[in-house]
N, CA, C and O atoms as a MOPAC input file, in Angstrom:
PM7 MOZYME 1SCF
protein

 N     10.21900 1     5.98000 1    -1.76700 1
 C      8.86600 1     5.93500 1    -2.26200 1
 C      8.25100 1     4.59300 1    -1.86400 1
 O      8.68400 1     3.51200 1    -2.26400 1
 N      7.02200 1     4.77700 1    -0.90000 1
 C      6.80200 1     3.36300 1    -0.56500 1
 C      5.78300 1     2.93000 1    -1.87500 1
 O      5.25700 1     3.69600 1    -2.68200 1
 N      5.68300 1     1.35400 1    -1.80200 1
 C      4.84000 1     0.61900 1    -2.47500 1
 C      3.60900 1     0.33100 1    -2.05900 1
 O      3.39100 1    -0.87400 1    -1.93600 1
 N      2.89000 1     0.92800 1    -1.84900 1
 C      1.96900 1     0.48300 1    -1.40600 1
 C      0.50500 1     1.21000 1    -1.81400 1
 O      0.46300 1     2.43700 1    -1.73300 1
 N     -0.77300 1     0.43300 1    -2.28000 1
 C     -1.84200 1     1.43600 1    -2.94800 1
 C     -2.82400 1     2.12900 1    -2.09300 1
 O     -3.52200 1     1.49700 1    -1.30000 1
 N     -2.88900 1     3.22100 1    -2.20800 1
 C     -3.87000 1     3.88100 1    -1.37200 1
 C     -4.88100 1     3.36800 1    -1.17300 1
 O     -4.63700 1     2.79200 1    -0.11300 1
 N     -5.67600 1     3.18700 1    -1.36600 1
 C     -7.28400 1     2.72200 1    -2.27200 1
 C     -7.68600 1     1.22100 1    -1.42900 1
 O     -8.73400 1     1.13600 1    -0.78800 1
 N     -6.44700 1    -0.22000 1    -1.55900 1
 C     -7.21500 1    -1.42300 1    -1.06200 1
 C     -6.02600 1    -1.33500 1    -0.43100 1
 O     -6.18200 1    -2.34800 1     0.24900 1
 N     -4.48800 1    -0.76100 1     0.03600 1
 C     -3.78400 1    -1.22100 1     0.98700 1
 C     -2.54400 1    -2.36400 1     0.64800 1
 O     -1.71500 1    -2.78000 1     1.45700 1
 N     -2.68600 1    -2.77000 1    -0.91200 1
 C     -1.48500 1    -3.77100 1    -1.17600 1
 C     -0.40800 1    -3.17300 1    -1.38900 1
 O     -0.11700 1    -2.07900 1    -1.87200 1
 N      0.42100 1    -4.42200 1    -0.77400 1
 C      1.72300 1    -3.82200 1    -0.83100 1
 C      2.99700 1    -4.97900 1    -1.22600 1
 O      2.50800 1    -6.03800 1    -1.62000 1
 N      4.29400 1    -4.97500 1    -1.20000 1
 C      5.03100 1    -5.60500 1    -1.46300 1
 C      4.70300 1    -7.01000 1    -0.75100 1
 O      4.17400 1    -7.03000 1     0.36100 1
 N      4.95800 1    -7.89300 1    -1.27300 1
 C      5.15700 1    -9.03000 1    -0.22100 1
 C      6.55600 1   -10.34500 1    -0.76300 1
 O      7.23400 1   -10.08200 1    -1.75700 1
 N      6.78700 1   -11.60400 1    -0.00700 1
 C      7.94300 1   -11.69300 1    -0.05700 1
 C      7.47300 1   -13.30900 1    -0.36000 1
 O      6.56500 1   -13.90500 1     0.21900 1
 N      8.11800 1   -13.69600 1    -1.14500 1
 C      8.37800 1   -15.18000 1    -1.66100 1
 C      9.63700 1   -16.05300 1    -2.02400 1
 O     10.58700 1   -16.08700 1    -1.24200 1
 N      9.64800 1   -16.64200 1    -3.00700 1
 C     10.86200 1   -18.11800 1    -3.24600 1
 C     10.79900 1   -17.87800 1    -4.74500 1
 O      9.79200 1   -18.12500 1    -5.40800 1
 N     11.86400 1   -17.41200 1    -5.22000 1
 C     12.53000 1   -18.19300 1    -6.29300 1
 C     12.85100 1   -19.08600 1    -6.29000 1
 O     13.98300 1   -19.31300 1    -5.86200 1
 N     11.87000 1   -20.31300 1    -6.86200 1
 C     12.51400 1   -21.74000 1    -6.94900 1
 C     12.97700 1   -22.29700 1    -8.28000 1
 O     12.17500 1   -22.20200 1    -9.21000 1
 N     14.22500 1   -22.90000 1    -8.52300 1
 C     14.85800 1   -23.78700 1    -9.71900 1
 C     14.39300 1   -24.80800 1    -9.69300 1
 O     13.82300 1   -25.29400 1    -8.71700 1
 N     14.58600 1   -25.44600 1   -11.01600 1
 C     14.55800 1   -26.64200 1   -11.21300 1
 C     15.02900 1   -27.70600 1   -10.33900 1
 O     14.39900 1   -28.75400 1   -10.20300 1
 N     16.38400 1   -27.39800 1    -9.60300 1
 C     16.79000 1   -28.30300 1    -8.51700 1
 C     15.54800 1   -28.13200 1    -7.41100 1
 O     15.67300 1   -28.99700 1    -6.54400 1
 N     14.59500 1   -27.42800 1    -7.22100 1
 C     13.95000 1   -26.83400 1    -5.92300 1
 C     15.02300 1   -26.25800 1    -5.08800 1
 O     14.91400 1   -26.50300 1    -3.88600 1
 N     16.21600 1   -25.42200 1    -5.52100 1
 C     16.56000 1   -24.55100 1    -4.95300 1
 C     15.92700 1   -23.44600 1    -4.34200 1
 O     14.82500 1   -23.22200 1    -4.84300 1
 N     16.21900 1   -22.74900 1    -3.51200 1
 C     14.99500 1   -21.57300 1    -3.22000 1
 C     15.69200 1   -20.10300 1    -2.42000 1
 O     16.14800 1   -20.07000 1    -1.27700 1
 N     15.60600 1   -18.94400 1    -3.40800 1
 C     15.82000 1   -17.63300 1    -2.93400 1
 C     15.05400 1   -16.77900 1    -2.68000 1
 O     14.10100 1   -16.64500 1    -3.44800 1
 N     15.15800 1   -16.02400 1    -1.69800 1
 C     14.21800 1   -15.10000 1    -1.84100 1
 C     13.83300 1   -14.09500 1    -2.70400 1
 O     14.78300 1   -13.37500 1    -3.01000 1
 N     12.73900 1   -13.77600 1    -3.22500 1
 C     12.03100 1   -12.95700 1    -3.93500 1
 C     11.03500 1   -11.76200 1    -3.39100 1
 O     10.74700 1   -11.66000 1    -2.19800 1
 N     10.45700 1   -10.71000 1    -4.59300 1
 C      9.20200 1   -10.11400 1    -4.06300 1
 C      8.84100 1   -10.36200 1    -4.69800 1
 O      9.31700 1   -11.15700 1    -5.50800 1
 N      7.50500 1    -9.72300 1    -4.76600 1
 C      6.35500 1    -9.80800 1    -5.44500 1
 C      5.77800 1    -8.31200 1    -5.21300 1
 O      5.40800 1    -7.91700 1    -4.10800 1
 N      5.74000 1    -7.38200 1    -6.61800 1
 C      5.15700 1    -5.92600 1    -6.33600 1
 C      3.86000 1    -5.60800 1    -6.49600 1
 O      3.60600 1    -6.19600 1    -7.54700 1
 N      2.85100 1    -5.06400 1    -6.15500 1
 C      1.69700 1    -5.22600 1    -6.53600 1
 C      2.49600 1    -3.62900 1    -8.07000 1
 O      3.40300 1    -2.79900 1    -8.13400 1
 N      1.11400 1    -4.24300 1    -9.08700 1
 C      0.73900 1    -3.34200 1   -10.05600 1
 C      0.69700 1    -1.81400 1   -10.01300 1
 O      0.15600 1    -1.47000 1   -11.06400 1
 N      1.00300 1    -0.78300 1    -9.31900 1
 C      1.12300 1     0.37300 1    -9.01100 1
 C      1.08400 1     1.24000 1   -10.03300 1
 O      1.97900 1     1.17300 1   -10.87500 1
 N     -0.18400 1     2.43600 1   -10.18500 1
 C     -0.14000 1     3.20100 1   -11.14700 1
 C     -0.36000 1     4.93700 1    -9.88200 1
 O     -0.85200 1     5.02600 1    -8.75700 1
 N      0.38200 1     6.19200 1   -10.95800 1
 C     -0.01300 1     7.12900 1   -10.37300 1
 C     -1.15600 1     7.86600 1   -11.05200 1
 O     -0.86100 1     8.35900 1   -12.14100 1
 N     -2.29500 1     8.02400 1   -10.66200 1
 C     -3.22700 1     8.70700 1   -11.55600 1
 C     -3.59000 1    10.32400 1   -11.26000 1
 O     -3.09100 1    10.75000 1   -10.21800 1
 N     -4.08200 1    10.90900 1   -11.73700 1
 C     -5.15300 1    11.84500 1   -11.22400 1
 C     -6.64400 1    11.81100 1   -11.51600 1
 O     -7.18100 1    11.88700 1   -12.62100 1
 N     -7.33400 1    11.65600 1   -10.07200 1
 C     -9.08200 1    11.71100 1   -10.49600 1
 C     -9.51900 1    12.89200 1    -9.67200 1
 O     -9.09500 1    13.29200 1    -8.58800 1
 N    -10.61400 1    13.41600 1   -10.57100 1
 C    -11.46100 1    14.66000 1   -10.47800 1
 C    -12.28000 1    14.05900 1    -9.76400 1
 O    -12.50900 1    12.90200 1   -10.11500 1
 N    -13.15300 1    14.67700 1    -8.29900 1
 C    -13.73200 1    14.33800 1    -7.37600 1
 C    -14.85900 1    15.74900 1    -7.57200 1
 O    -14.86000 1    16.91800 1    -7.18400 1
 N    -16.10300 1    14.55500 1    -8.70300 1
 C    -16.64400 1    16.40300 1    -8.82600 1
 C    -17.92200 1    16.53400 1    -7.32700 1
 O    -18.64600 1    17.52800 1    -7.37100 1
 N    -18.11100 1    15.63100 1    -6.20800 1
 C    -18.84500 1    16.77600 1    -5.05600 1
 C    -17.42000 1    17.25000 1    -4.02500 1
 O    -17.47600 1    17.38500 1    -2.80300 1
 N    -16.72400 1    17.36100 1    -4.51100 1
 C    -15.49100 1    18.15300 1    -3.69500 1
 C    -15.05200 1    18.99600 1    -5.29500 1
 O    -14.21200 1    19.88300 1    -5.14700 1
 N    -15.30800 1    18.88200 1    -6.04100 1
 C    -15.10400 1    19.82300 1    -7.29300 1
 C    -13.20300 1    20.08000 1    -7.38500 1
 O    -12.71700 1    21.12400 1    -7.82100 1
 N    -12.43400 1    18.99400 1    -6.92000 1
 C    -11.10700 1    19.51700 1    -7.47000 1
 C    -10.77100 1    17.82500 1    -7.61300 1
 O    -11.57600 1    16.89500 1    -7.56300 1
 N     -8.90500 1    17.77300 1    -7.85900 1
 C     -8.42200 1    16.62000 1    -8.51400 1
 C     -7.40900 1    16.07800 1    -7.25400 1
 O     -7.07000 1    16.77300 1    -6.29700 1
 N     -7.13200 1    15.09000 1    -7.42100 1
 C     -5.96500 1    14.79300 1    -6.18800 1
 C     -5.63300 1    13.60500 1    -6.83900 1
 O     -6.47500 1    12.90200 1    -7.39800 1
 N     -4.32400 1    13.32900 1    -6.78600 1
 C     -3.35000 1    11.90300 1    -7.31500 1
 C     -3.59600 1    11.21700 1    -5.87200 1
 O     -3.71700 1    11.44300 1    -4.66800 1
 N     -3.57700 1     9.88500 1    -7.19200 1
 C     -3.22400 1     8.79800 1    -5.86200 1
 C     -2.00800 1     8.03300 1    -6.68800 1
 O     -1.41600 1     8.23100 1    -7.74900 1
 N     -1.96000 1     7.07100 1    -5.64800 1
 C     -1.22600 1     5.94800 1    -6.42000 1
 C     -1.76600 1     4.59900 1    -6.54500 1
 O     -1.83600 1     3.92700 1    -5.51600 1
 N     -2.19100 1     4.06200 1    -7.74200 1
 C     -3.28300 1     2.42000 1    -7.02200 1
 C     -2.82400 1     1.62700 1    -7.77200 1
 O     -1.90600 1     1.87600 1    -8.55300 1
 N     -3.39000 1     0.55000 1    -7.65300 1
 C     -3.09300 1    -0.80000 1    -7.85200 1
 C     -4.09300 1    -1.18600 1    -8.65800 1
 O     -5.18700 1    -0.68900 1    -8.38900 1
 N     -4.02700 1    -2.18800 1    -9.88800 1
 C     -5.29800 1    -2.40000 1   -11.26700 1
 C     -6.33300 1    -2.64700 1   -11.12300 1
 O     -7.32700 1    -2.43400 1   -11.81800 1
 N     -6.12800 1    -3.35400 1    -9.74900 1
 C     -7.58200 1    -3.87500 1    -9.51900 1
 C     -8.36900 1    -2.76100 1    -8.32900 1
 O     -9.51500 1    -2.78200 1    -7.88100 1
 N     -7.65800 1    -2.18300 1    -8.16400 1
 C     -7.94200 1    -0.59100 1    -7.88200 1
 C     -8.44000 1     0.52300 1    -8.49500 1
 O     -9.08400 1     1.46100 1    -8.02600 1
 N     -7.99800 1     0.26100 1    -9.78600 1
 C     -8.70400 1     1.28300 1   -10.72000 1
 C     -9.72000 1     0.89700 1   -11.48000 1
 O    -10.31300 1     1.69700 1   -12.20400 1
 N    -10.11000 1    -0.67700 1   -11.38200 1
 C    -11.08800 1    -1.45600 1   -12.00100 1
 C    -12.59300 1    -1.24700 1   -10.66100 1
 O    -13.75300 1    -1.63300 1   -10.80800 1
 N    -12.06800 1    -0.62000 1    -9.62000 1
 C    -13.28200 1    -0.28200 1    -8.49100 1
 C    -13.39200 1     0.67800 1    -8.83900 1
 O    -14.55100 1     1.05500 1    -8.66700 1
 N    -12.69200 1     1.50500 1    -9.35900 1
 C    -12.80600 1     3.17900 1    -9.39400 1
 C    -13.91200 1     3.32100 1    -9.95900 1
 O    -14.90800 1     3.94100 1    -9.58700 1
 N    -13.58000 1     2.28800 1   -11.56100 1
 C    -14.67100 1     2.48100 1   -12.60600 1
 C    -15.93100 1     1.90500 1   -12.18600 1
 O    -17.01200 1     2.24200 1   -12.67000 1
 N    -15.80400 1     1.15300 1   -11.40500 1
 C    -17.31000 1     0.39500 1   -10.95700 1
 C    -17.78300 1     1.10800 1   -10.01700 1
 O    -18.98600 1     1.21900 1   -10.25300 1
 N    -17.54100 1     1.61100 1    -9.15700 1
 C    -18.44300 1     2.36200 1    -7.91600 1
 C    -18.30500 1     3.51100 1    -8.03800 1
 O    -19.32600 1     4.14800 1    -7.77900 1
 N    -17.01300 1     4.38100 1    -8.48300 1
 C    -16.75600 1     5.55500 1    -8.40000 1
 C    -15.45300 1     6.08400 1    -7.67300 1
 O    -14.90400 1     5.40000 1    -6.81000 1
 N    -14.88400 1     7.57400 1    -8.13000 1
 C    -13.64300 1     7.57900 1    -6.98000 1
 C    -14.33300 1     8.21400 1    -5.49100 1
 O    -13.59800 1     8.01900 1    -4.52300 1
 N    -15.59900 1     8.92200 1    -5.19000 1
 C    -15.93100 1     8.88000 1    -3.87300 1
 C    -16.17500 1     7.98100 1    -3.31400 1
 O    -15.89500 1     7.90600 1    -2.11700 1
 N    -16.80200 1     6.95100 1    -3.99400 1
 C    -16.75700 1     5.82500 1    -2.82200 1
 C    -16.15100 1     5.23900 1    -2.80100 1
 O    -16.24500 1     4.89800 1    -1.62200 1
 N    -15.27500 1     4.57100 1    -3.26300 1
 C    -13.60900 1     4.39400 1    -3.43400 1
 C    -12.98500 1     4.45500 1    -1.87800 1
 O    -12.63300 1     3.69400 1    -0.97600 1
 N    -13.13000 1     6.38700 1    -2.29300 1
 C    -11.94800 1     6.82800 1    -1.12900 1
 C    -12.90700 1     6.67600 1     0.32600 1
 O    -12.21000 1     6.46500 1     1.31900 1
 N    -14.12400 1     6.74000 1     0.53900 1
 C    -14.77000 1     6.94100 1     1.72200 1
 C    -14.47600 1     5.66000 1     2.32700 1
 O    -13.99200 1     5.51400 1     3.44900 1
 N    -14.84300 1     4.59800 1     1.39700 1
 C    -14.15800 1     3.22400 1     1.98300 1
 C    -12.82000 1     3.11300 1     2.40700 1
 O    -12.62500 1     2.92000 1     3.60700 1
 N    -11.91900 1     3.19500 1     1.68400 1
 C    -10.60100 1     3.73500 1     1.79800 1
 C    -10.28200 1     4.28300 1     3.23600 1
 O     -9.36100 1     3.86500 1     3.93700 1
 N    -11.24100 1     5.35900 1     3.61000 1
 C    -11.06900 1     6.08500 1     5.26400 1
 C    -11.61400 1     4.84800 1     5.94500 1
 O    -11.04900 1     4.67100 1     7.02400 1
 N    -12.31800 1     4.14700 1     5.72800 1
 C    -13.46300 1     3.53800 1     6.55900 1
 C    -11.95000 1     2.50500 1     7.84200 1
 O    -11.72700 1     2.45300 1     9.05200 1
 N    -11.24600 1     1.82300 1     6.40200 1
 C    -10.17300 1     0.72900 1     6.54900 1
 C     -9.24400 1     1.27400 1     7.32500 1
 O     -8.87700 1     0.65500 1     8.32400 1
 N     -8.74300 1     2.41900 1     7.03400 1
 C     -8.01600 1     3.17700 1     7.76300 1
 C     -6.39700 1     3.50800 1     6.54100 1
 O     -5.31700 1     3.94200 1     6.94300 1
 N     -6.67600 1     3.20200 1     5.32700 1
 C     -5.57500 1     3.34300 1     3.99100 1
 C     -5.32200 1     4.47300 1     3.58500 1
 O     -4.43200 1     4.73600 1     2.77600 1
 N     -6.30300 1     5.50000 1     4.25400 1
 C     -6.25800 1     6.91100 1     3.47300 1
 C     -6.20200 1     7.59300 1     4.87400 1
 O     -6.14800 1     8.81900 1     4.96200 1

């Protein structure tokens, strides 16, 4: 199952666990990942995605069509 959100495209990325000595291991970092379902009412049916918070905080502000049209625009969908 990959990590990654439909919608803006984030995905895992890779960092440092650092100690107190400034020791340093590698780490990730996951983005926030939720699976939802949204109703797309000028296509009149539902389709899951999977997004990320600040993904679903656009949903509510613009909408899920324009969302996803952007989404094609980027090339994420």
């Amino acid at each position: 199952m990959s990590r990654v959100c439909d919608l803006t495209g984030k995905k895992v990325i890779t960092g440092n666990n650092v100690s107190h000595s400034k020791r340093r291991t590698k780490r990730k970092f996951y983005p926030n990942l939720q699976t939802k379902k949204f109703f797309i009412p000028e296509e009149d049916k539902w389709i899951t995605l999977k997004v990320c918070g600040s993904a679903l905080r656009n949903v509510n502000k613009n909408g899920i069509y324009a969302c996803i049209k952007e989404a094609k625009v980027k090339g994420f969908m």
